[in-house]
ChimeraX commands (.cxc) that place a marker at each C-alpha (Angstrom):
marker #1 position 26.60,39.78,108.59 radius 0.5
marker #1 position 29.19,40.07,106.37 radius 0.5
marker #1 position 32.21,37.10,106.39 radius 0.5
marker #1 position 35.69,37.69,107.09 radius 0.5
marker #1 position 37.44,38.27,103.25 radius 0.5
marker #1 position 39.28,35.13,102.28 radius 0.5
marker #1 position 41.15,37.94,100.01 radius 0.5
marker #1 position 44.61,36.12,98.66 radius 0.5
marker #1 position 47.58,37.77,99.39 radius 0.5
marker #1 position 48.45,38.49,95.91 radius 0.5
marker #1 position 46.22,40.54,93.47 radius 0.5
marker #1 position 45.64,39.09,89.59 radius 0.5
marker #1 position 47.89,41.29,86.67 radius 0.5
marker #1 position 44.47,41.58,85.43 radius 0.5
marker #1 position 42.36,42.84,88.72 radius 0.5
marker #1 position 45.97,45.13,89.49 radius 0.5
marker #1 position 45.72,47.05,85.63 radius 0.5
marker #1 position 42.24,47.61,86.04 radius 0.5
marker #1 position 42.58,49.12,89.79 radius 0.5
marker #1 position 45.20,51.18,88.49 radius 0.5
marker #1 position 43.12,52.62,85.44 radius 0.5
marker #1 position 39.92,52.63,87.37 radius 0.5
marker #1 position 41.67,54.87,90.51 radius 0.5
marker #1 position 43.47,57.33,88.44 radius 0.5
marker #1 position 40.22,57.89,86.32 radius 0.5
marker #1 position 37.76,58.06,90.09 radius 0.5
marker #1 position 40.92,59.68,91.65 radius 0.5
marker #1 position 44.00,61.50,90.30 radius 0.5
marker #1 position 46.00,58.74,92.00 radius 0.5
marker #1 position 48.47,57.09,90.26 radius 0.5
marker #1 position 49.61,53.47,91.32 radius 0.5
marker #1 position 52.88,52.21,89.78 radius 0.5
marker #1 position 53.54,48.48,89.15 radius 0.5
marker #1 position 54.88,48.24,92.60 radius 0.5
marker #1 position 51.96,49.55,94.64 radius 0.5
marker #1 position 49.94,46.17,95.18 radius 0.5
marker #1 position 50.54,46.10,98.86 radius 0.5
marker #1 position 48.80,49.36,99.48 radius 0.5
marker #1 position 45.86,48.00,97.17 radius 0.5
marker #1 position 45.77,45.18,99.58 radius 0.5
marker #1 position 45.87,46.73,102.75 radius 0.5
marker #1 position 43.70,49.66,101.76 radius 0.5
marker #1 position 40.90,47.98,100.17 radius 0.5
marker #1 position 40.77,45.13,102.38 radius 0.5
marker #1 position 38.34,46.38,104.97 radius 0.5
marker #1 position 36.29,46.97,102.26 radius 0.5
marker #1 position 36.20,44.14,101.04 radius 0.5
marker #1 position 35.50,42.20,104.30 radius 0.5
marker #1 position 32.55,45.07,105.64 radius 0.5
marker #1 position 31.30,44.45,101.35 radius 0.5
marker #1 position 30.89,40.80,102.67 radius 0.5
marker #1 position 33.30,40.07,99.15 radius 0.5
marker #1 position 35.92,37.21,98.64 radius 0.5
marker #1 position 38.77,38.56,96.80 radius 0.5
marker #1 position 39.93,41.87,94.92 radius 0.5
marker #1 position 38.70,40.62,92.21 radius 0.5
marker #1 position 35.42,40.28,93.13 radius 0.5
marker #1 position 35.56,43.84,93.83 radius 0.5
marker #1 position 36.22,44.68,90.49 radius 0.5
marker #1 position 33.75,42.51,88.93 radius 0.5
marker #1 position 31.52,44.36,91.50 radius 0.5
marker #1 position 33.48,47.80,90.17 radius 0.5
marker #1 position 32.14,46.86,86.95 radius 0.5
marker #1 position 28.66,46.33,87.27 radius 0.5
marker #1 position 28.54,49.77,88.78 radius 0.5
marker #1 position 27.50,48.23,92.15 radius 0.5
marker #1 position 25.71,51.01,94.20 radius 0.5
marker #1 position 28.00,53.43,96.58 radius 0.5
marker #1 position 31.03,51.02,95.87 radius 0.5
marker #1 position 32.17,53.47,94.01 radius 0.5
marker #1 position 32.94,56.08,96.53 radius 0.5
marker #1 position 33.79,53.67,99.14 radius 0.5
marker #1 position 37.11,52.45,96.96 radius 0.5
marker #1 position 37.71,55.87,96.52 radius 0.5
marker #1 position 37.78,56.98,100.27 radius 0.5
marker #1 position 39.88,53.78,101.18 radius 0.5
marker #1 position 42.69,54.79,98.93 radius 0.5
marker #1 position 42.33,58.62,99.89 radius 0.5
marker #1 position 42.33,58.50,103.35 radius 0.5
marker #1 position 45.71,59.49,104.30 radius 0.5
marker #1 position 47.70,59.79,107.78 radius 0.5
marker #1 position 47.54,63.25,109.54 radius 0.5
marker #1 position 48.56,65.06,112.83 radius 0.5
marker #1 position 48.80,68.43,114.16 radius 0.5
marker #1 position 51.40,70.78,113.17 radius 0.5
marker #1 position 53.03,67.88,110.69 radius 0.5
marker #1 position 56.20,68.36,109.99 radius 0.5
marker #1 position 56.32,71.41,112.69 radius 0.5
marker #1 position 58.70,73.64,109.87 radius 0.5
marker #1 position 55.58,75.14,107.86 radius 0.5
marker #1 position 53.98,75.90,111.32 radius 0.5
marker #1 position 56.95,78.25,112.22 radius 0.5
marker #1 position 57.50,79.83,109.14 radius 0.5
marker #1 position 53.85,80.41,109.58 radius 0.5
marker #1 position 53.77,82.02,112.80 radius 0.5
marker #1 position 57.26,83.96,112.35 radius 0.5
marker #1 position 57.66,85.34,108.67 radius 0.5
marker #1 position 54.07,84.65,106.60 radius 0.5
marker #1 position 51.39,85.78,108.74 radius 0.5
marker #1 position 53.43,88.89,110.16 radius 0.5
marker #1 position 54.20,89.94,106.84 radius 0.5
marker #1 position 50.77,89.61,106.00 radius 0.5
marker #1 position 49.64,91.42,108.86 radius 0.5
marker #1 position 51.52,94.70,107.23 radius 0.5
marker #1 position 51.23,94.10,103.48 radius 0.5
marker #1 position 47.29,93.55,103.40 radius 0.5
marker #1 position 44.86,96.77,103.98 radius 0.5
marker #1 position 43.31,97.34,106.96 radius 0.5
marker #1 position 40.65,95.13,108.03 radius 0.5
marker #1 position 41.72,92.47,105.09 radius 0.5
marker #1 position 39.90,89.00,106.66 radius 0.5
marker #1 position 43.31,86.51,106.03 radius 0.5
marker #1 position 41.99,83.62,103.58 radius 0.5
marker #1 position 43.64,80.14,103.99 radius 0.5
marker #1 position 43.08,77.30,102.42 radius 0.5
marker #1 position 44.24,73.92,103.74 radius 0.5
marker #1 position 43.63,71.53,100.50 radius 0.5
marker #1 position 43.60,67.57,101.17 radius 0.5
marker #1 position 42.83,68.73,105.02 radius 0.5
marker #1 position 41.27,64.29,105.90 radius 0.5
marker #1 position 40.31,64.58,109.50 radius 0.5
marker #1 position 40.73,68.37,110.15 radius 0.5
marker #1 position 44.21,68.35,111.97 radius 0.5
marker #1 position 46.14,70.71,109.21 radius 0.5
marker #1 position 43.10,73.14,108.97 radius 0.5
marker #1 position 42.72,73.82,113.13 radius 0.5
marker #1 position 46.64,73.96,113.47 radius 0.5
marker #1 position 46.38,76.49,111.26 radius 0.5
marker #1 position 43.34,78.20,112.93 radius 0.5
marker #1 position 45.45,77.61,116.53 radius 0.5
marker #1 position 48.70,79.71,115.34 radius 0.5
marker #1 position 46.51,82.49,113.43 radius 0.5
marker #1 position 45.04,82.77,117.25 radius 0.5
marker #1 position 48.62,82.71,118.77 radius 0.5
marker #1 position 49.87,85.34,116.08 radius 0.5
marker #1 position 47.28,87.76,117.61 radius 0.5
marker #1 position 45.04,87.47,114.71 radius 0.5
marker #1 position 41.01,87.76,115.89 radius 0.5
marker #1 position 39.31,84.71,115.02 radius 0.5
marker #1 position 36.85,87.04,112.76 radius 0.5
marker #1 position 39.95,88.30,110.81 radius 0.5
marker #1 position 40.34,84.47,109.35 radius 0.5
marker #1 position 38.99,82.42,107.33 radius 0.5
marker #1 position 40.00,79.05,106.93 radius 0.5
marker #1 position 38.80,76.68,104.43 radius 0.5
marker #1 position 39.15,72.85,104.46 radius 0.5
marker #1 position 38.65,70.55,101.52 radius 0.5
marker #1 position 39.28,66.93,101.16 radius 0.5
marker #1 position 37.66,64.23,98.23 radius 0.5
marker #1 position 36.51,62.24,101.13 radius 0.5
marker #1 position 33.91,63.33,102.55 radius 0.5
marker #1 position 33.94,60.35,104.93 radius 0.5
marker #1 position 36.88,62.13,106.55 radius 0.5
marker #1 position 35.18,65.68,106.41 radius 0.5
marker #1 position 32.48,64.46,108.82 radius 0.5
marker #1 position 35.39,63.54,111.09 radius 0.5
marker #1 position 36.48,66.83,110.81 radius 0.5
marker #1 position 33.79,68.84,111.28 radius 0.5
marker #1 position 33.04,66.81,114.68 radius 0.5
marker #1 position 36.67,67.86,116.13 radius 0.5
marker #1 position 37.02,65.49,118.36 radius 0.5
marker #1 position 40.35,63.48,118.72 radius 0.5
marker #1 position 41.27,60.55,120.81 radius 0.5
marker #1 position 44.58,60.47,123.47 radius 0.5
marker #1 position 46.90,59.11,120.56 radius 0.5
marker #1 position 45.74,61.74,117.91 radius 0.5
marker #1 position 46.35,64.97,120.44 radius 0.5
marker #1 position 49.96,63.00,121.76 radius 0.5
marker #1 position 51.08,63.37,118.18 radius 0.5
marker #1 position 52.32,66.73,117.41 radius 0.5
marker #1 position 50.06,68.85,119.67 radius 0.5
marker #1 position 51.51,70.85,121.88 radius 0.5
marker #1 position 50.70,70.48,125.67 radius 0.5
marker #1 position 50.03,73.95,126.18 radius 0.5
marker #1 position 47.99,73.74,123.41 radius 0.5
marker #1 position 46.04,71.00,124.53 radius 0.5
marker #1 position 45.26,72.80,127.61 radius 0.5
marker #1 position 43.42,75.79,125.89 radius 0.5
marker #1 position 41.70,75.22,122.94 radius 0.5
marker #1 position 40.31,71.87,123.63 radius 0.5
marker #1 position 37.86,70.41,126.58 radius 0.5
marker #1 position 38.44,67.12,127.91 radius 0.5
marker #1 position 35.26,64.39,127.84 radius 0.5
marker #1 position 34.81,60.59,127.45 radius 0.5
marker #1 position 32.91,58.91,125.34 radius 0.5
marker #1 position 30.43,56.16,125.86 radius 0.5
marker #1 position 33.35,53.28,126.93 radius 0.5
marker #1 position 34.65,56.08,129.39 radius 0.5
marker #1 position 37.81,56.93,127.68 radius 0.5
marker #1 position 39.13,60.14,127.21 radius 0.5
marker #1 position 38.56,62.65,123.69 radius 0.5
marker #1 position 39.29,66.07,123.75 radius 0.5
marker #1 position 36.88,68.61,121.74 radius 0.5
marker #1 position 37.95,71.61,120.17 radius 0.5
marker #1 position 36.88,74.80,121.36 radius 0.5
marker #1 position 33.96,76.46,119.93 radius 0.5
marker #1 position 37.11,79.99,119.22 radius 0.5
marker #1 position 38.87,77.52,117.05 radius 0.5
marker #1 position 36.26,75.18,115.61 radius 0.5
marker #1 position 34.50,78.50,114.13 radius 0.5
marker #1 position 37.50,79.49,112.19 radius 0.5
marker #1 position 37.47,76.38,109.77 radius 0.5
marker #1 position 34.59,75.27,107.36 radius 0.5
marker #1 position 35.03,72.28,105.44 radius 0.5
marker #1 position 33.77,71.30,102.33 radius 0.5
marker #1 position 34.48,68.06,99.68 radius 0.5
marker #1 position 36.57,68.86,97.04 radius 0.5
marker #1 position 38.36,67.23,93.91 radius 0.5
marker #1 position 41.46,69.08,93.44 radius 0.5
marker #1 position 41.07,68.29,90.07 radius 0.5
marker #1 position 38.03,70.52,89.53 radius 0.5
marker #1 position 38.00,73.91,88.53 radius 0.5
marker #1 position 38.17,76.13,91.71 radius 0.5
marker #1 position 35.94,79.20,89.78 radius 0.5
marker #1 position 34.58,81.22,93.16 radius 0.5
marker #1 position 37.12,80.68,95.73 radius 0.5
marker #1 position 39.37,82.47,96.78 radius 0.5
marker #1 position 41.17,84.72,96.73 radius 0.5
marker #1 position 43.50,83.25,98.95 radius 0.5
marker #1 position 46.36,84.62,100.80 radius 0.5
marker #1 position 47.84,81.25,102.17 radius 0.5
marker #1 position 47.43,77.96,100.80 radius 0.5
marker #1 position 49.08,74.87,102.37 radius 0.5
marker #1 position 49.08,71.50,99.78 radius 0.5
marker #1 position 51.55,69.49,101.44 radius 0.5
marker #1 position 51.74,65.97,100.52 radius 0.5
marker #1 position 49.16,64.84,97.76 radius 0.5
marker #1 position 50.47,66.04,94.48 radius 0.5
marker #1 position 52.70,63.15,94.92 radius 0.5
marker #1 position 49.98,61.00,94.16 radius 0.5
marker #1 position 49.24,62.75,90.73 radius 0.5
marker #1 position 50.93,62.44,87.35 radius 0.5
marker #1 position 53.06,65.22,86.15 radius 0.5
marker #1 position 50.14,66.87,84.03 radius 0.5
marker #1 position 47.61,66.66,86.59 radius 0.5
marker #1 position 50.01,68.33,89.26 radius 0.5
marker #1 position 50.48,71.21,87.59 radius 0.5
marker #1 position 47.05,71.76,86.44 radius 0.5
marker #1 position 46.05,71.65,89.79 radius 0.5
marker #1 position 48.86,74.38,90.42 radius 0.5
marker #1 position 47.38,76.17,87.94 radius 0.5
marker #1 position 44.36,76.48,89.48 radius 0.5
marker #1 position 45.83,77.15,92.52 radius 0.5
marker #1 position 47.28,80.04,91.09 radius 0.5
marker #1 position 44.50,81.38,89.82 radius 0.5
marker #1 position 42.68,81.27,93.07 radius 0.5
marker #1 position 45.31,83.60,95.32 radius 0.5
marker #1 position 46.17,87.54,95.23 radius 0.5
marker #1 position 49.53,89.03,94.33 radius 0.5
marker #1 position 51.83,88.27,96.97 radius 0.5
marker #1 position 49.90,85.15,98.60 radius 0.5
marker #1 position 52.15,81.88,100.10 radius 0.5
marker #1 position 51.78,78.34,98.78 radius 0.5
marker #1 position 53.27,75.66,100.85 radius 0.5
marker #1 position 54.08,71.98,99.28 radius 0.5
marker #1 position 55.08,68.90,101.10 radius 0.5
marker #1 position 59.03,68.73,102.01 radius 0.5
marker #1 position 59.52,66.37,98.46 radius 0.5
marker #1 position 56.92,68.25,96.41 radius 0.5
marker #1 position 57.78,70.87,93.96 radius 0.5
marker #1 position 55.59,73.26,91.39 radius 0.5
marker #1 position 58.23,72.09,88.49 radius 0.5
marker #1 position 57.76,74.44,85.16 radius 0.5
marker #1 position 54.66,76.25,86.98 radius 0.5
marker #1 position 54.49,79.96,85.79 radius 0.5
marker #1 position 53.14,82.45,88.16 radius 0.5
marker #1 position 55.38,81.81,91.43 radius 0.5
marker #1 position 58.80,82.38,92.95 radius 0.5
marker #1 position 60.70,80.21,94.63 radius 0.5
marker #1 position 61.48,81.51,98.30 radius 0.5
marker #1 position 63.84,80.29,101.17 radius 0.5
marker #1 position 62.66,80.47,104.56 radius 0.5
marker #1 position 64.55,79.08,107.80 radius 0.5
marker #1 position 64.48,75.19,106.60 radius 0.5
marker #1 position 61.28,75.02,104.32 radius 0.5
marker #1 position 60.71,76.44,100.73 radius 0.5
marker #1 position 57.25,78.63,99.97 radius 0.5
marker #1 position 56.02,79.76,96.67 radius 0.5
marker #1 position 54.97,83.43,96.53 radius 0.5
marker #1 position 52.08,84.45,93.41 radius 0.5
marker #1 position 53.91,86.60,91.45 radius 0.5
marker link #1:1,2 radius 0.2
marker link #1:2,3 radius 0.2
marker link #1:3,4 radius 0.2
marker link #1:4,5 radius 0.2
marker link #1:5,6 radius 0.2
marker link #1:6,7 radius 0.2
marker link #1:7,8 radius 0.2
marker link #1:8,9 radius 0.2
marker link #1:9,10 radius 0.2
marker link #1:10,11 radius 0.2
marker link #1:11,12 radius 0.2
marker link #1:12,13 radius 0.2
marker link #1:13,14 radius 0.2
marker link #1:14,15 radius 0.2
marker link #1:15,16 radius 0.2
marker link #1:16,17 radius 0.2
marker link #1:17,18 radius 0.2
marker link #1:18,19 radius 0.2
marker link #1:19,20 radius 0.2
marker link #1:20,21 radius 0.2
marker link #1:21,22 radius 0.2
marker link #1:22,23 radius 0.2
marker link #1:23,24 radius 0.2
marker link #1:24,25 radius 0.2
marker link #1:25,26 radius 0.2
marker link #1:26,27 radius 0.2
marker link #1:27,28 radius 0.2
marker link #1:28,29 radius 0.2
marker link #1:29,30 radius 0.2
marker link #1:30,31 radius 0.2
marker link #1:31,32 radius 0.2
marker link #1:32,33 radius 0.2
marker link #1:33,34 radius 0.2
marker link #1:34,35 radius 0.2
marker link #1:35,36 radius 0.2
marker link #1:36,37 radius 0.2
marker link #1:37,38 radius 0.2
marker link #1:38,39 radius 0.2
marker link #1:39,40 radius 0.2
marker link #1:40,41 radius 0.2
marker link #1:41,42 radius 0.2
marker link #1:42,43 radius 0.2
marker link #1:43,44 radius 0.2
marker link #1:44,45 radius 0.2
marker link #1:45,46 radius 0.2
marker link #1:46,47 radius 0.2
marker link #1:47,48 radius 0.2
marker link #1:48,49 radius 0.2
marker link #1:49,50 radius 0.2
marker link #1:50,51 radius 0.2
marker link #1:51,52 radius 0.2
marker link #1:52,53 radius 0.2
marker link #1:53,54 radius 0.2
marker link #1:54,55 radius 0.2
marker link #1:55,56 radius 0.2
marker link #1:56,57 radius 0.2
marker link #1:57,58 radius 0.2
marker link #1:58,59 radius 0.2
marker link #1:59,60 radius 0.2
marker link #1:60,61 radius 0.2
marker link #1:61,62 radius 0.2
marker link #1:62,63 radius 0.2
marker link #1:63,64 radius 0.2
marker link #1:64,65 radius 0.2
marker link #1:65,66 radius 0.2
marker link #1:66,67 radius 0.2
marker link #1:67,68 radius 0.2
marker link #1:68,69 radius 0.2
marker link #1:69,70 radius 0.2
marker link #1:70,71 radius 0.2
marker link #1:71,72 radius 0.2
marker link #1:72,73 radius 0.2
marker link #1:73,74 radius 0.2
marker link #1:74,75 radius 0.2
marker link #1:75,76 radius 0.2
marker link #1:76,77 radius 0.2
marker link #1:77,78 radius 0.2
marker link #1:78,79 radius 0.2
marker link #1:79,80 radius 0.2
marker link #1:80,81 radius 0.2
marker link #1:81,82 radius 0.2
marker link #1:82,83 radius 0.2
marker link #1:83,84 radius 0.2
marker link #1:84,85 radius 0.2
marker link #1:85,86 radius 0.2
marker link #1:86,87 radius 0.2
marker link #1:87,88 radius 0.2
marker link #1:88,89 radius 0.2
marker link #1:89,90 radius 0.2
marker link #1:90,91 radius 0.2
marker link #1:91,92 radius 0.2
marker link #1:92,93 radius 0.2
marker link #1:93,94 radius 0.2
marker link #1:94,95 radius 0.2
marker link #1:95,96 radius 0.2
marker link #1:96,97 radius 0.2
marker link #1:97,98 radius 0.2
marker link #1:98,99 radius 0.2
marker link #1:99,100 radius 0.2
marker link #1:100,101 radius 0.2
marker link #1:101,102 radius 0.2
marker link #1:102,103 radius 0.2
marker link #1:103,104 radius 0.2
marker link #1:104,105 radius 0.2
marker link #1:105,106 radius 0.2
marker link #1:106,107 radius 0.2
marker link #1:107,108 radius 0.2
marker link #1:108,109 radius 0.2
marker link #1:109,110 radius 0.2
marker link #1:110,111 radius 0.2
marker link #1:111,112 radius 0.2
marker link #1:112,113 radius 0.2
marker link #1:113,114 radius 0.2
marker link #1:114,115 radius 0.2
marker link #1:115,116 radius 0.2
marker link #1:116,117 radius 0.2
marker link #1:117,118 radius 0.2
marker link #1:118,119 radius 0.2
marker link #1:119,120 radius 0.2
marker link #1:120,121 radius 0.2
marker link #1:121,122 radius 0.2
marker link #1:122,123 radius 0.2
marker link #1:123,124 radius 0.2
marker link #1:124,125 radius 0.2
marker link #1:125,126 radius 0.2
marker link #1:126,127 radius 0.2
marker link #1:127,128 radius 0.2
marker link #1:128,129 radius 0.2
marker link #1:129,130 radius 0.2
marker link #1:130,131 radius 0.2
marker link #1:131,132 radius 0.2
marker link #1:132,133 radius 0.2
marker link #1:133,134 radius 0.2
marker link #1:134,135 radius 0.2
marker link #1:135,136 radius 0.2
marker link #1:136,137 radius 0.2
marker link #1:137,138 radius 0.2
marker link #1:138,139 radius 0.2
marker link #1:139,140 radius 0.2
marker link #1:140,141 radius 0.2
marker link #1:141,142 radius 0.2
marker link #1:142,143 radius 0.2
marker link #1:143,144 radius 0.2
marker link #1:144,145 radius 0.2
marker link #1:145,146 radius 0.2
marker link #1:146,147 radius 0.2
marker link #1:147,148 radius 0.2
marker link #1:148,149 radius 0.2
marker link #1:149,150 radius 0.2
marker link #1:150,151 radius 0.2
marker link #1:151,152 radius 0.2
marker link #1:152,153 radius 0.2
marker link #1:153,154 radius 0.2
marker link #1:154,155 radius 0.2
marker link #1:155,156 radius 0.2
marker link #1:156,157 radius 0.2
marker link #1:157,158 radius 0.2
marker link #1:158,159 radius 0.2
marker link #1:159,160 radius 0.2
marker link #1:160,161 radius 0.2
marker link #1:161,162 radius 0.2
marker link #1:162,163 radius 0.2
marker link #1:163,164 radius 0.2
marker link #1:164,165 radius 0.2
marker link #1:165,166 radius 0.2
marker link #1:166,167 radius 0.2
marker link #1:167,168 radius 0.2
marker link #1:168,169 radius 0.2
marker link #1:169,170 radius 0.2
marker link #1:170,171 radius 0.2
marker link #1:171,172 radius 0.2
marker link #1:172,173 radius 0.2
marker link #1:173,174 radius 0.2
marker link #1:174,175 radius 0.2
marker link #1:175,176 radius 0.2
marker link #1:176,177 radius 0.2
marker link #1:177,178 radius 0.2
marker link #1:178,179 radius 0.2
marker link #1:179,180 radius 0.2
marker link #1:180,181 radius 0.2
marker link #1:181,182 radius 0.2
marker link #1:182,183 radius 0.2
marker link #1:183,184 radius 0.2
marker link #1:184,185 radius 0.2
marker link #1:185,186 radius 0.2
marker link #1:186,187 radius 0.2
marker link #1:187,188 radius 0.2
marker link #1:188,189 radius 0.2
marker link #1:189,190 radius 0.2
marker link #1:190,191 radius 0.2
marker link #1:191,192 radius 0.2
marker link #1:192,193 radius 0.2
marker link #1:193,194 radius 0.2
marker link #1:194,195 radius 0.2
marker link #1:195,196 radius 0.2
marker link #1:196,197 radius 0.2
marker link #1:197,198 radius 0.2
marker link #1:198,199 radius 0.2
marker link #1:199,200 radius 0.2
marker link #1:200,201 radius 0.2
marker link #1:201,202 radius 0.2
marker link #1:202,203 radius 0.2
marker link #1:203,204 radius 0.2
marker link #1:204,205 radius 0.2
marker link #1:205,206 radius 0.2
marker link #1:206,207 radius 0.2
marker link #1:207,208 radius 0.2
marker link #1:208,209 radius 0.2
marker link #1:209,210 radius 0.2
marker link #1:210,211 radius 0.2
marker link #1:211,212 radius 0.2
marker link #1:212,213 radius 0.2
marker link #1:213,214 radius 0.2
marker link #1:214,215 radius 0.2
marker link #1:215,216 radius 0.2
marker link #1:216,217 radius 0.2
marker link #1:217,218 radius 0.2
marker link #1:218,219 radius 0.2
marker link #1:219,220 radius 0.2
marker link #1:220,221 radius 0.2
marker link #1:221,222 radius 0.2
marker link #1:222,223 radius 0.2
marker link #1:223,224 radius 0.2
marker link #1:224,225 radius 0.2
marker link #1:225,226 radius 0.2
marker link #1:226,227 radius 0.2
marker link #1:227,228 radius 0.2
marker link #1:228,229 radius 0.2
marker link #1:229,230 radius 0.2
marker link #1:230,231 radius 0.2
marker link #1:231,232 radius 0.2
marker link #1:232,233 radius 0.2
marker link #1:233,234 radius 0.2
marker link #1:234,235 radius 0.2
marker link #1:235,236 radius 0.2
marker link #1:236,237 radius 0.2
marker link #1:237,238 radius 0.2
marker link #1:238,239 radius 0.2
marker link #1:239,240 radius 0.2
marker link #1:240,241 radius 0.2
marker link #1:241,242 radius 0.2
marker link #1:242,243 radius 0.2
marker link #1:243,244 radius 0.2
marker link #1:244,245 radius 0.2
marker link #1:245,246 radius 0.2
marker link #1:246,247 radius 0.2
marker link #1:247,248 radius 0.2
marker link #1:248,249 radius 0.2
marker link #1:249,250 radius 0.2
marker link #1:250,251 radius 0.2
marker link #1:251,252 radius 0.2
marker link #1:252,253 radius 0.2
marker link #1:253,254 radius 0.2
marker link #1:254,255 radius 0.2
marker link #1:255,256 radius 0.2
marker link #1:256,257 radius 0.2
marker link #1:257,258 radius 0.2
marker link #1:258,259 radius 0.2
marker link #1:259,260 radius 0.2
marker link #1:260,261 radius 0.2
marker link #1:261,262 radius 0.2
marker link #1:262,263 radius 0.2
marker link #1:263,264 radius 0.2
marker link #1:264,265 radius 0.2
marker link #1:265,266 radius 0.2
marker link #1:266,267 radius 0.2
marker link #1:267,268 radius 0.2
marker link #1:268,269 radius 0.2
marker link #1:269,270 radius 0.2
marker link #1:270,271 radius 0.2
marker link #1:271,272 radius 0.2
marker link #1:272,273 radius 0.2
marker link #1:273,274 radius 0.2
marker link #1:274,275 radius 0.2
marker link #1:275,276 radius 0.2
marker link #1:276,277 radius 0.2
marker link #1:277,278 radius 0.2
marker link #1:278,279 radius 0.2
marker link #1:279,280 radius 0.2
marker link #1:280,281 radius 0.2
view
C-alpha cells in the first residue's frame, strides 16, 4: 500500500520550470511563477496514491515516461470545480432571449445543437438539457454534446449521479423534484440520479480543445465559460477559431464572466440583461 507523501511544502525552481513546460505542452495550461500552491495541492494526491516522496520524484518519474502517469498529472490539474446553473446569468439569457429566438430563426424541425466544452462532471451539459426541457423544447429536438480532456471526469458524468452537497449548490428545488430520483448508495446516504428524459439529451465524449474539431458541429449554442483562462493568448484564440468554424450563421457563444474572444474575427459582440454573448457572423 502506498505511504503517506512526505511531499515538502515548497517545490524546487527546477521541479516548478519543468511542471510548467511539461503541463502547457500535455495541457494548454499555463502556470505563472506564482502558481506553486495549486501544483501542490493538485498533484499531491497523486503523489501519495503513486506511493512517491516529493514533486520531484514525480518528475523524475515524468521523465522516464512512467506508465499512465502521464494522464493522471494531467487530470489532477484539469479537474476543475462545477455546479448546476453556475453563475445562474447564462442560464436566463438562455431560457429568455437565445433559445426563443432560436426557436423562430431555425427551419422547421431544425434538432438545436449545443455544445458544452470543458463540461468535468456533467453539471453544465444537463443544466443545459433541464432549461431546453423547460423552454418547451422536445428532448428529440436537442442535442447536447459534452466534452472534457479528462476523461476521468466524463465517466462521472455519464453516471449522473450527484451527492446532497452537489444538488444543494445551484439546483433548483423544483428542479430537484422532477428530473432526478432519489436513492442511497451502499453507506445508506442519499444521491439523486438523473432522469432517463434528461440523461438522453447529453452524450459526452473526451476532447482536447486544442484539436481540430473537423466533423462537429454545426452548432447553434456553444457555452466555454471558464477555461480559456488557463491558455496563452495564441492558444485561446485558436481554439476560438475553431469554435467558429464549427457553428452556423447566427449561432451563440458564451465565455466565462472575465473571458473575452479579443481580436477574434467572425463574431459580434452582443449585450444581453447582465451577460455578454458572441453571435457567428
Amino acid at each position: 500500500m502506498p505511504q503517506a507523501s512526505t511531499m515538502p511544502s515548497s517545490i524546487s525552481p527546477d521541479s516548478y520550470a519543468f511542471l510548467q513546460r511539461w503541463i502547457h505542452i500535455s495541457s494548454g495550461i499555463v502556470l505563472d511563477a506564482h502558481k506553486s500552491y495549486l501544483l501542490e495541492s493538485r498533484l499531491a494526491p497523486v503523489i501519495e496514491r503513486e506511493g512517491m516522496r516529493s514533486i520531484d520524484d514525480l518528475c523524475m518519474h515524468l521523465r522516464q515516461g512512467t506508465p499512465g502517469l502521464s494522464r493522471k498529472v494531467v487530470e489532477a490539474m484539469t479537474t476543475h470545480e462545477t455546479l448546476f446553473f453556475r453563475d445562474t446569468t447564462p442560464f436566463e439569457i438562455l431560457r429568455k432571449t437565445i433559445v426563443p429566438q432560436l426557436l423562430v430563426t431555425r427551419p422547421r424541425g431544425h434538432k438545436i445543437n449545443i455544445w458544452s466544452a470543458a463540461a468535468s462532471s456533467g453539471q453544465e451539459a444537463y443544466s443545459l438539457a433541464m432549461i431546453l426541457i423547460e423552454c418547451g423544447v422536445a428532448p428529440g429536438e436537442v442535442s447536447i454534446l459534452g466534452t472534457d480532456l479528462s476523461e476521468k471526469v466524463l465517466e462521472r458524468a455519464r453516471l449522473a449521479t450527484y451527492g446532497k452537497f452537489e444538488v444543494s449548490r445551484g439546483l433548483p428545488a423544483d428542479y430537484l423534484a422532477r428530473y432526478f430520483q432519489l436513492h442511497h448508495d451502499a453507506n445508506g446516504l442519499p444521491e439523486y440520479q438523473l432522469r432517463d428524459i434528461i440523461r438522453q439529451m447529453v452524450r459526452f465524449e473526451p476532447l482536447d480543445l486544442r484539436a481540430n474539431f473537423r466533423g462537429r458541429g454545426p452548432f447553434d449554442i456553444i457555452f466555454c465559460r471558464n477555461v480559456l483562462i488557463y491558455f496563452d493568448t495564441k492558444t485561446k484564440e485558436d481554439i476560438l477559431r475553431e469554435m467558429r468554424s464549427v457553428m452556423s450563421r447566427g449561432s451563440f457563444l458564451l465565455l466565462g464572466a472575465a473571458e473575452t474572444i479579443g481580436s477574434v474575427e467572425g463574431f459580434q459582440r452582443v449585450h444581453m440583461d447582465d451577460a455578454i454573448a458572441y453571435v457567428s457572423k
